[in-house]
C-alpha positions as CSV (number, residue, x, y, z in Angstrom):
1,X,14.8,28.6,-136.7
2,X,11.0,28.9,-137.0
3,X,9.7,31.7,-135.5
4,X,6.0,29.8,-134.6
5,X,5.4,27.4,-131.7
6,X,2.3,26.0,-131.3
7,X,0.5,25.7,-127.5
8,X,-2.2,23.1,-127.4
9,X,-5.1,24.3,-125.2
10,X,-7.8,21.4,-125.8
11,X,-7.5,19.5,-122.1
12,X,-7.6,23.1,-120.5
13,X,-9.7,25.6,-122.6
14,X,-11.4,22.2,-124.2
15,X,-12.8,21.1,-121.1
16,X,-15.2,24.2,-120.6
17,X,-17.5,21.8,-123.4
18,X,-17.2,18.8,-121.2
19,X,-16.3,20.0,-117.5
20,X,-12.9,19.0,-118.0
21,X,-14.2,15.1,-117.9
22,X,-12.6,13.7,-120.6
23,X,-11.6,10.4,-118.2
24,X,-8.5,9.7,-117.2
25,X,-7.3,7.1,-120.4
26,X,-8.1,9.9,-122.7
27,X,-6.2,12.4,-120.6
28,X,-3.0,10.2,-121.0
29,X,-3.9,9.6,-124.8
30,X,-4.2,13.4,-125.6
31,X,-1.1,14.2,-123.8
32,X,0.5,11.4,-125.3
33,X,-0.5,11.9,-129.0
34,X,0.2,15.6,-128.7
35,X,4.1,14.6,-127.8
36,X,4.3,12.7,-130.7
37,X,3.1,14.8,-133.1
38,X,5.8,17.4,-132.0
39,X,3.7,20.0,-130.5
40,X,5.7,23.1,-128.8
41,X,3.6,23.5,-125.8
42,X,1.3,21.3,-124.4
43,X,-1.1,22.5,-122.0
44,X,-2.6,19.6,-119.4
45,X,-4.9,21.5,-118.1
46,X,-6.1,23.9,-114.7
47,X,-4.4,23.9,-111.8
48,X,-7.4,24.7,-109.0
49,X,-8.7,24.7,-105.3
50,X,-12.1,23.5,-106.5
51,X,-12.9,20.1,-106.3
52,X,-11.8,17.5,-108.7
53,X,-11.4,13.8,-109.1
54,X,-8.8,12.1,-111.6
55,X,-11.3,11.8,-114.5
56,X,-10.7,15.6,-115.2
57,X,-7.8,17.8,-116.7
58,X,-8.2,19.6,-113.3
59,X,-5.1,19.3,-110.4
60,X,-5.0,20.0,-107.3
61,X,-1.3,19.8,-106.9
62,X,1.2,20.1,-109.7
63,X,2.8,16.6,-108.7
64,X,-0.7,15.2,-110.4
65,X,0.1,15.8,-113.9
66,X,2.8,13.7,-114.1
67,X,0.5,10.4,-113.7
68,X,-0.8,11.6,-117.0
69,X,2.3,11.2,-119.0
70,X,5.7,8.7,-119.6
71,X,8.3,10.8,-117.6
72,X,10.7,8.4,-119.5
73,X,9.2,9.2,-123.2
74,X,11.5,11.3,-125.6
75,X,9.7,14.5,-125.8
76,X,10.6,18.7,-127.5
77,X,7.4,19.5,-126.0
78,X,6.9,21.9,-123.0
79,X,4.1,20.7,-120.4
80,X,2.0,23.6,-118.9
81,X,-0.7,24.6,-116.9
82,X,-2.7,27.6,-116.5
83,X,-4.0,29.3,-113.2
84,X,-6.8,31.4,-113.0
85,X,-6.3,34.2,-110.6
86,X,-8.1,33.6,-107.2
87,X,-8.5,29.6,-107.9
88,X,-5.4,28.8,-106.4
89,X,-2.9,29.0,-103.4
90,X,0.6,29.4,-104.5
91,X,2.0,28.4,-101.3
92,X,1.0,24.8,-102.4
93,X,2.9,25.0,-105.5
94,X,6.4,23.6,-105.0
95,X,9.9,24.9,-106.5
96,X,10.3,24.2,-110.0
97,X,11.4,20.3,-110.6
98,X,11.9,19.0,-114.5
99,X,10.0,15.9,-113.4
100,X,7.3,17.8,-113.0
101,X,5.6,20.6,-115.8
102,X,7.7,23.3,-117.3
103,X,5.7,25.9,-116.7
104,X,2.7,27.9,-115.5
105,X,0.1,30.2,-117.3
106,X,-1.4,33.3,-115.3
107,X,-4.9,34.2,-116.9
108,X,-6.3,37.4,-114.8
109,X,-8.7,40.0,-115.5
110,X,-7.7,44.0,-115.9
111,X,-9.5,44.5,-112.4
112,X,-7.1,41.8,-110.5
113,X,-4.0,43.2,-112.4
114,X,-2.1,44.6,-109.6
115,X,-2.6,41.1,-107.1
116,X,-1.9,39.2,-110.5
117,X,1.2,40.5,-111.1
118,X,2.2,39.6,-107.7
119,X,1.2,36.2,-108.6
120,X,3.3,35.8,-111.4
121,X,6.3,36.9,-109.5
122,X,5.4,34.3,-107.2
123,X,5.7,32.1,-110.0
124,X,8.7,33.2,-111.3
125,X,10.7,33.0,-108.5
126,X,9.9,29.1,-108.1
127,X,11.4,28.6,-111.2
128,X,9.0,28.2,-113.7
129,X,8.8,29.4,-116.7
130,X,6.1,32.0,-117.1
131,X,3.4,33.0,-119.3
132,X,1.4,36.0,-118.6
133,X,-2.2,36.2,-120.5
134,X,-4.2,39.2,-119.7
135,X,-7.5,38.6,-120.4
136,X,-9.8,40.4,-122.9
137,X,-6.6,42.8,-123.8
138,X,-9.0,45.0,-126.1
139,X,-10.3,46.1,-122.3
140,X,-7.2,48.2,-122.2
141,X,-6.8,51.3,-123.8
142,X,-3.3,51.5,-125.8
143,X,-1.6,53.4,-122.7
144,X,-2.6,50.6,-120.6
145,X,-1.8,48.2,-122.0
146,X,2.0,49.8,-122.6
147,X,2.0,50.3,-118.8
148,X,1.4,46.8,-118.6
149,X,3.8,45.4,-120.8
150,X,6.6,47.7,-118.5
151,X,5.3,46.2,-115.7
152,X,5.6,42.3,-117.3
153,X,9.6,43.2,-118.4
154,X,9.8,43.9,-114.7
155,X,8.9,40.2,-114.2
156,X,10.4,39.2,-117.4
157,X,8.2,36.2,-118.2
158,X,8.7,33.0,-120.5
159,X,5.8,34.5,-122.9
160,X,3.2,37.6,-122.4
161,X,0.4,37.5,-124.6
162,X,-2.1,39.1,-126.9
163,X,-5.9,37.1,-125.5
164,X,-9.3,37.7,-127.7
165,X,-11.4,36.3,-125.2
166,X,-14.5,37.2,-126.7
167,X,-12.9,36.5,-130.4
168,X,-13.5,40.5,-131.7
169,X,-10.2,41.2,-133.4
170,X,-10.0,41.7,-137.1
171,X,-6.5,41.7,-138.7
172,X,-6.2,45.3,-137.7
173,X,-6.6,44.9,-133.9
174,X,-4.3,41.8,-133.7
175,X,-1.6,44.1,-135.5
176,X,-2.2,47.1,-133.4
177,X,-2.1,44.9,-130.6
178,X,1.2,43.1,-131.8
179,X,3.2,46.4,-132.6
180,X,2.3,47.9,-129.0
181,X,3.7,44.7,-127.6
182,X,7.2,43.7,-129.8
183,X,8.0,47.5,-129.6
184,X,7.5,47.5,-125.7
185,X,8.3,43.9,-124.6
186,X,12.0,42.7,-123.9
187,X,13.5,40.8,-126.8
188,X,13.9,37.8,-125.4
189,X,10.3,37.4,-124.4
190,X,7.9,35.7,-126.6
191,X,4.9,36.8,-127.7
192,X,1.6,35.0,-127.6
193,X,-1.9,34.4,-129.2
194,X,-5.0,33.6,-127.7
195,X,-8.4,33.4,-129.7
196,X,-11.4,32.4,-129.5
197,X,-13.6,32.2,-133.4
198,X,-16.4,33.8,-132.6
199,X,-16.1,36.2,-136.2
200,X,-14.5,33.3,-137.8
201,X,-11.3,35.2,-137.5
202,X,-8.7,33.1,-135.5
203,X,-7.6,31.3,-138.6
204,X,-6.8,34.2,-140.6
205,X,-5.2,36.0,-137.3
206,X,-3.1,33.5,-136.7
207,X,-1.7,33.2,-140.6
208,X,-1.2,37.0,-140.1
209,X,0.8,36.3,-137.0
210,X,2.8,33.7,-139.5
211,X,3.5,36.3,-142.2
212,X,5.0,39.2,-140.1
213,X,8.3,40.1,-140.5
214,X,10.0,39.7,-137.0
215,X,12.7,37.6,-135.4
216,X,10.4,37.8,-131.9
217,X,9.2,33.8,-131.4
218,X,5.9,34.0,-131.2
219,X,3.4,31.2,-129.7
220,X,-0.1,30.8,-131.5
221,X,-2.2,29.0,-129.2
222,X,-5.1,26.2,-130.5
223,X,-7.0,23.2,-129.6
224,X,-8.0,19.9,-131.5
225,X,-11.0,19.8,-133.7
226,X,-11.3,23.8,-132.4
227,X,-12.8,22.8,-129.2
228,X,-13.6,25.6,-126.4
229,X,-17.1,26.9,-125.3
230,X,-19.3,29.0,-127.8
231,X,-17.5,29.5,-131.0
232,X,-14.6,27.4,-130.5
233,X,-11.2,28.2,-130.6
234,X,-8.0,27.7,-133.6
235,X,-7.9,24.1,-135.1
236,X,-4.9,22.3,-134.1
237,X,-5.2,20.0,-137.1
238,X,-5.7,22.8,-139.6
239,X,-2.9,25.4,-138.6
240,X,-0.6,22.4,-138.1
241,X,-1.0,21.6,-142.0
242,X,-0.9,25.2,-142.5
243,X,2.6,25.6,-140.7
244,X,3.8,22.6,-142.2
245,X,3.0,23.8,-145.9
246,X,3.9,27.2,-145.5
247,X,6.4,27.9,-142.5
248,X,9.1,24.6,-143.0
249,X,6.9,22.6,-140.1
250,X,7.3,19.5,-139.9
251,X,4.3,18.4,-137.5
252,X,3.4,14.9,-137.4
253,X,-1.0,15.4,-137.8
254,X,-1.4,11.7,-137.9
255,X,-1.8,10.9,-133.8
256,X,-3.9,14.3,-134.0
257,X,-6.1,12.8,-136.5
258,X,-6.9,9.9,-134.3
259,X,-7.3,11.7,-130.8
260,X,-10.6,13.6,-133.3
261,X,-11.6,10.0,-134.1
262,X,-11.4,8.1,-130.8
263,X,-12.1,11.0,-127.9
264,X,-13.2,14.3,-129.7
265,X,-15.9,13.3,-132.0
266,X,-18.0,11.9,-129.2
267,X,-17.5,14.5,-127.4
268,X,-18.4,16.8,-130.1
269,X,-21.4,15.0,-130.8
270,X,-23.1,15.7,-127.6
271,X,-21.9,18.9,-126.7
272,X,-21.6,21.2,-129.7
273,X,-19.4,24.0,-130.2
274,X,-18.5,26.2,-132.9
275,X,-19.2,29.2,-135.1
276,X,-23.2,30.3,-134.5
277,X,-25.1,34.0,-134.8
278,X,-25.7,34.3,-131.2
279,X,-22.1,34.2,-130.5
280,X,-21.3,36.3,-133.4
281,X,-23.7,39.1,-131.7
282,X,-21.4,38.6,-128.4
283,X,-18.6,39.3,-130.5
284,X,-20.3,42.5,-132.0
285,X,-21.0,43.7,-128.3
286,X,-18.0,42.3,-126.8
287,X,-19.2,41.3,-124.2
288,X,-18.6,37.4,-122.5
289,X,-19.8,34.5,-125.0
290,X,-21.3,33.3,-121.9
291,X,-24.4,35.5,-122.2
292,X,-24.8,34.4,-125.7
293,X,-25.3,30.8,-124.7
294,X,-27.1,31.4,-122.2
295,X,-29.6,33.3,-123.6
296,X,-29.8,31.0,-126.6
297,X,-30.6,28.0,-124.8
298,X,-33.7,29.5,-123.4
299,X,-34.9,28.4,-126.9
300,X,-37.6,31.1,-126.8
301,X,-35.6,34.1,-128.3
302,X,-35.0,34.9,-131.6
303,X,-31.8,36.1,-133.1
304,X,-33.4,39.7,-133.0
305,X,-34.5,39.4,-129.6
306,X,-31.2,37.8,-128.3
307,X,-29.5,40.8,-130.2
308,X,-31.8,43.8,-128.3
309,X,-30.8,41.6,-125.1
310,X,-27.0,41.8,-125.5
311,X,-26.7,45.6,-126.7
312,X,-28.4,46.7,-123.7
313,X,-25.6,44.7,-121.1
314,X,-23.7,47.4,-119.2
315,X,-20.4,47.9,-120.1
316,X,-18.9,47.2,-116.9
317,X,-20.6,44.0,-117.1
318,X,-19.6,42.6,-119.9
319,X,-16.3,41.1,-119.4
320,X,-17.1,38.3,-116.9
321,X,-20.3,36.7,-117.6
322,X,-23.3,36.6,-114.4
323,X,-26.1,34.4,-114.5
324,X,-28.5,37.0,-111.9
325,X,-28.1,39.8,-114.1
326,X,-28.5,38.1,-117.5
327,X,-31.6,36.3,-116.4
328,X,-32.7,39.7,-115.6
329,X,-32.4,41.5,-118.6
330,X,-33.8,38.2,-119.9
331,X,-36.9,38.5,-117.5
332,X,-37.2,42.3,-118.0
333,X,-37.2,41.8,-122.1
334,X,-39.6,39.1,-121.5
335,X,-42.0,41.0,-119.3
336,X,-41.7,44.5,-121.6
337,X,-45.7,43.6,-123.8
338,X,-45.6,46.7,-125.8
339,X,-48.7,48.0,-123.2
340,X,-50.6,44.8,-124.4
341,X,-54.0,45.3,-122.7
342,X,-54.3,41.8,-120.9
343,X,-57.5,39.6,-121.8
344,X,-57.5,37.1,-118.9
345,X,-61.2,38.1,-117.7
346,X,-62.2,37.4,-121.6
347,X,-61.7,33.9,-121.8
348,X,-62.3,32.9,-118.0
349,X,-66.2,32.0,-118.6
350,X,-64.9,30.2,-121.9
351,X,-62.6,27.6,-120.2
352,X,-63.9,27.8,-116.3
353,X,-65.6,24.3,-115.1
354,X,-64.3,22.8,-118.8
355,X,-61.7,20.2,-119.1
356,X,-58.6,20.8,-121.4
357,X,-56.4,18.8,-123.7
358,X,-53.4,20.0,-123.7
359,X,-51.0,19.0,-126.9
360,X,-47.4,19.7,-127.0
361,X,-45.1,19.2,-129.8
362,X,-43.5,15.2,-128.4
363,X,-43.3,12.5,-131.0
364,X,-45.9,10.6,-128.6
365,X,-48.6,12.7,-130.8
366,X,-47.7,10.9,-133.9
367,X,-47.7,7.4,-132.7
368,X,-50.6,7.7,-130.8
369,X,-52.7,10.1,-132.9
370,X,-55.8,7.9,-132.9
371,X,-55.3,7.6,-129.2
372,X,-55.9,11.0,-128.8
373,X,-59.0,11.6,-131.6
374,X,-60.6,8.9,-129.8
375,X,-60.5,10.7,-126.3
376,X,-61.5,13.8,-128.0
377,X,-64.6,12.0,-129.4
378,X,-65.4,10.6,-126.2
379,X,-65.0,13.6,-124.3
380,X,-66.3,16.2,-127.1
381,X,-69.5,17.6,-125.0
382,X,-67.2,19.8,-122.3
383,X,-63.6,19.8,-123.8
384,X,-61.5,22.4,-125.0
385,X,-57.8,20.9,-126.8
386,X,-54.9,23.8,-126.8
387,X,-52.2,23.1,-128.7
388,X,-48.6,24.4,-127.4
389,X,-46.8,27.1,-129.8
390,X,-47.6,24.6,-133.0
391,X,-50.6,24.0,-135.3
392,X,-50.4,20.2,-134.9
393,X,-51.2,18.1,-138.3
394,X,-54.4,16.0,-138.1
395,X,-54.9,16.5,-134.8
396,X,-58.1,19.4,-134.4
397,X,-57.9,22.1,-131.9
398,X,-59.6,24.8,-130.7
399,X,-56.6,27.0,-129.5
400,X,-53.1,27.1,-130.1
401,X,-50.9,28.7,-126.9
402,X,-47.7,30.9,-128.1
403,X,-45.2,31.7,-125.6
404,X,-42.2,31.4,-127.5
405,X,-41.0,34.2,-129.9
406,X,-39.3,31.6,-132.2
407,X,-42.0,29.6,-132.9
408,X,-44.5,32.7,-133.4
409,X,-42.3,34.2,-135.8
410,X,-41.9,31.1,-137.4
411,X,-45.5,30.0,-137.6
412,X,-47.7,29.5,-140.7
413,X,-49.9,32.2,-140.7
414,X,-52.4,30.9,-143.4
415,X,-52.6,27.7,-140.6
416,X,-53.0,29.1,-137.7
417,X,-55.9,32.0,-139.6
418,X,-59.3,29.4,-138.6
419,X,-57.7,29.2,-135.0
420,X,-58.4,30.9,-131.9
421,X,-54.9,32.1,-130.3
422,X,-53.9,32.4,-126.7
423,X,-50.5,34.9,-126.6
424,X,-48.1,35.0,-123.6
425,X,-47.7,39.1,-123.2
426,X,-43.7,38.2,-123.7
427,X,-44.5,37.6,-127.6
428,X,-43.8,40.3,-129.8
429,X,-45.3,42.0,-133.0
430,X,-48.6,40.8,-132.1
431,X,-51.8,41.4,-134.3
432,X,-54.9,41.0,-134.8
433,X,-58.1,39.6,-132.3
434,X,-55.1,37.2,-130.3
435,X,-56.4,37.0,-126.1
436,X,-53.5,38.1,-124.5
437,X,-52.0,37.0,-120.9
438,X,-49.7,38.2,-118.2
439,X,-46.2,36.3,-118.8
440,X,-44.8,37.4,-115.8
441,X,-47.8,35.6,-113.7
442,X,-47.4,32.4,-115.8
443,X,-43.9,31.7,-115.1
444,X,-42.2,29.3,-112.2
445,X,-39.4,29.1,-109.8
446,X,-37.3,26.3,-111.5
447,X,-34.6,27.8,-113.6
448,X,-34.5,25.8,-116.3
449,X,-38.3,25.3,-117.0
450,X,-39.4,28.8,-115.5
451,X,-41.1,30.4,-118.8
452,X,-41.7,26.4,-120.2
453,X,-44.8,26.7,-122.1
454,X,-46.3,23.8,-120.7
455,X,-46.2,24.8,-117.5
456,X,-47.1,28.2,-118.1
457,X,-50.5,27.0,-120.1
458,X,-51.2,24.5,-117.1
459,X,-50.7,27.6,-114.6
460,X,-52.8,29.8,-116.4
461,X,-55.6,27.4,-116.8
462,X,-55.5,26.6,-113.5
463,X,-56.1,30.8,-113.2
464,X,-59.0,29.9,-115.6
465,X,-60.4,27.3,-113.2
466,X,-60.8,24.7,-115.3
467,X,-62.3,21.4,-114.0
468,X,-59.2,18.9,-115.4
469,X,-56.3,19.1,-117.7
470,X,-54.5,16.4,-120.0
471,X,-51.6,16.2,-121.3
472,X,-50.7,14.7,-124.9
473,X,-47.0,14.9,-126.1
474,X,-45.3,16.3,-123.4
475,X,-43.1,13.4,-123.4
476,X,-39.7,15.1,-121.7
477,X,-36.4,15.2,-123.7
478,X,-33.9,12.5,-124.9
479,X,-30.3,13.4,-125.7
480,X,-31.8,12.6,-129.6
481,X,-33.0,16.1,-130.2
482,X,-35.2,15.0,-133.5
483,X,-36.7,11.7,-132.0
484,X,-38.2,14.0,-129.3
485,X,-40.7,16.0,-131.5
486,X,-43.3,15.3,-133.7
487,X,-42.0,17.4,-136.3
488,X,-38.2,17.4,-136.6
489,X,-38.7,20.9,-137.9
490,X,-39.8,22.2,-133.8
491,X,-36.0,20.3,-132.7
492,X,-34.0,22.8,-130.6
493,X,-30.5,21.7,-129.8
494,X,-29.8,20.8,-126.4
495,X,-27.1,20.0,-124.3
496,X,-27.5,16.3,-122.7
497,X,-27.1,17.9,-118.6
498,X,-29.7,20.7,-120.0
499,X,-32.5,18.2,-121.1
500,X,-32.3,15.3,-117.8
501,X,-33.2,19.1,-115.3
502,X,-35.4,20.1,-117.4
503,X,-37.4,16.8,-117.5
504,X,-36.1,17.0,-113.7
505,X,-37.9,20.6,-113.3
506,X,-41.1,19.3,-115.9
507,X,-41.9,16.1,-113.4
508,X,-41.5,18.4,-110.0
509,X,-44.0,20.9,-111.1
510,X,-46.0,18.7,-112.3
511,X,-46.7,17.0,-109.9
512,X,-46.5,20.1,-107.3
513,X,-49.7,21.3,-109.6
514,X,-51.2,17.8,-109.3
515,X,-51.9,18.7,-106.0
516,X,-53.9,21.5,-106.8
517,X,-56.1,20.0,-110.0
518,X,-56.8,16.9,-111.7
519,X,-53.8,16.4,-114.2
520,X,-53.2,13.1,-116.3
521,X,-51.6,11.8,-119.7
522,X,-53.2,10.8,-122.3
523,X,-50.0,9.6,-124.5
524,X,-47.5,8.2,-122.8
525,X,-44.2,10.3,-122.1
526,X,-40.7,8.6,-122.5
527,X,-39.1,10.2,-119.5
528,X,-41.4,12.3,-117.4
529,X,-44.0,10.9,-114.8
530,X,-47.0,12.6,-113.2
531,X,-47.0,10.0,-110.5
């Protein structure tokens, strides 16, 4: 008999992409599909106190699941779903009926060990079958996580498993990992696999998982296409083909296959995941992949600066991810000017009473370059143009703004060498005759535009006193990353809910510092308004 079943984790660990919205068709297709190609496990999805509505893979009560899936369709494969601890009320879980699901998944941190256990008994005693999943098991030290083991034969669950939350483990720590568990665990308790790819590793771990010699079932799980947040988890698809070439498997890919074509690729296509450096750094720090993305879709950062970030994260913070404290370190990296001496003084008699022209990196300044040259011709007497961390092409300008590490580090030197530049005191590695400014007095309220260099140029010349600013090619963002700038080169992936608040947060403050001084457009923006 084969040793390997797979679990199927895309509607549950999947959903952390798309909010668990994949709609309520596709729900029943990806449940369906996964029956037919034979899958051992299929996991629907969370089981939760927090709102939801029947669009997501999240259930309020256990009887909900069942509306996602033909109770009178042949099936081998076991329906599941997890429960993070704290997010739900076992009293409203009823006794165990096979109408239902077959069984329920326990994910709890080392600190809630003691009440999660508890849980899990809970569990057990309904009737269920039981699958305990520690999370970030390298947390424990080897005695711990022995002691634990005891305590889960205690219980004696369905499955008790081995979970790389932050995917760190090399071949190595999965084996270590394995050994402490099949020489601890009761025989008749399967062991499982949880990974995440952030080293690229799941694939290989799980084909070492394949090639031990054991007669313990052990459960590998994986989602389609590799979906989870940050790097993704194990491709269904792929260790499928693997299992049926190489462990007598006999999957059916086919209705896999499809599900990518019809409800994962569009997914995919809006709201990446997968193998990327930042998460690769998270993985080298172990610490939550959550403070990776995060800090990468700031978009100001570097991959050296993202990596001084996430080796100075506590240790006892690094297994559950916090926006406060992240934002900052962020903040605190960003304010830290190498004892810049700050030139604000300098330049207020050179821009005080002057109007500005503003020019930010929006495809706007290409189609309406002669727009601009003839406003700059007209108002060439008492105008200063500032471009915004780019040396625009065939547009002149006086000044170019950098507030963003990226794009200084990325800048053409030999360019920028006839132009007068402006620094933000955040930048690093600065030389040379560059005025610098205070970051930390340029930046807003408005999370996710609060160090936007737009609005931080606008604030500081507003500190400059300048008699009126305009604004070329600040044209807001599109959910078509490289129709959005000028040069597809300046593109920064976004995520579709990221760019409408931060054309939300661009139009509020605008408009708050319209208030204050005369502010208009010179191109016209695609999605942000003044007025």
């Amino acid at each position: 008999m084969n040793k390997i079943k797979i679990l199927d984790c895309t509607l549950r660990d999947g959903g952390y992409i798309n909010n668990w919205e994949f709609g309520e068709l596709n729900i029943q297709k990806l449940i369906t599909n996964l029956i037919k190609s034979d899958i051992d496990i299929i996991e629907c999805g969370f089981i939760t106190n927090k709102d939801t509505n029947k669009h997501q893979s999240l259930y309020n009560h256990i009887e909900d699941v069942k509306e996602y899936y033909k109770q009178n369709h042949i099936r081998k494969s076991l329906l599941v779903c997890m429960i993070n601890y704290g997010d739900y009320d076992i009293e409203n879980l009823p006794e165990y009926n096979k109408s239902l699901i077959d069984g329920i998944r326990v994910a709890f941190h080392k600190r809630d060990k003691a009440d999660a256990l508890q849980l899990c008994k809970a569990i057990k005693k309904k009737g269920y079958k039981l699958f305990m999943q520690p999370m970030v098991s390298v947390s424990y030290t080897d005695e711990e996580f022995v002691s634990l083991i005891k305590e889960a034969n205690d219980i004696n669950p369905y499955a008790f498993y081995i979970v790389d939350s932050f995917g760190v483990m090399k071949r190595n720590d999965l084996l270590r990992f394995f050994y402490l568990v099949d020489h601890n665990l009761l025989k008749n308790i399967l062991i499982g696999y949880h990974s995440h790819n952030n080293i690229q590793m799941a694939y290989a771990n799980a084909q070492t998982l394949v090639d031990i010699k054991t007669k313990r079932k052990i459960i590998i799980d994986s989602s389609i296409f590799g979906m989870g947040r940050g790097a993704g988890n194990l491709n269904t698809e792929l260790f499928l083909e693997y299992l049926n070439e190489n462990n007598v498997a006999n999957y059916d890919i086919i209705p896999i296959l499809k599900v990518i074509d019809d409800i994962i690729n569009p997914i995919y296509f809006s709201n990446y995941w997968g193998y990327s450096l930042p998460h690769y750094i998270s993985a080298k720090y172990n610490c939550h992949p959550n403070y990776a993305t995060y800090l990468n879709g700031k978009n100001t950062l570097t991959i050296e600066n993202i990596n001084d970030i996430l080796s100075n994260i506590n240790e006892n913070m690094r297994n559950t991810f916090n926006q406060v404290y992240i934002e900052e370190l962020y903040e605190q990296f960003q304010i830290s000017s190498n004892d810049m001496l700050f030139t604000t003084k300098k330049i207020e008699n050179i821009f005080k009473s002057k109007s500005v022209l503003i020019i930010a990196p929006g495809s706007s300044i290409n189609s309406e370059r002669q727009t601009i040259k003839d406003f700059q011709e007209r108002n060439n007497n008492n105008l200063i143009t500032i471009a915004i961390n780019f040396h625009p092409e065939l547009i002149s300008c006086d000044y170019i703004f950098y507030s963003n590490n990226k794009r200084f580090e990325n800048r053409n030197i030999t360019d920028d060498s006839e132009i007068k530049l402006i620094v933000a005191s955040n930048i690093k590695n600065v030389f040379g005759e560059e005025f610098i400014v205070d970051y930390s007095k340029l930046t807003n309220e408005i999370a996710c535009v609060e160090d936007n260099a737009g609005l931080m140029l606008i604030k500081l010349l507003m500190d400059l006193k300048v008699k009126s600013i305009y604004l070329a090619g600040l044209d807001g963002y599109s959910d078509d990353i490289f129709k959005d700038y000028a040069n597809p080169n300046l593109a920064f992936v976004k995520m579709k809910a990221d760019a409408l608040a931060m054309n939300e947060g661009l139009q509020k403050k605008l408009k708050e510092y319209s208030n204050t001084i005369t502010i208009k457009m010179v191109t016209k923006p695609r999605k942000i308004e003044i007025s």
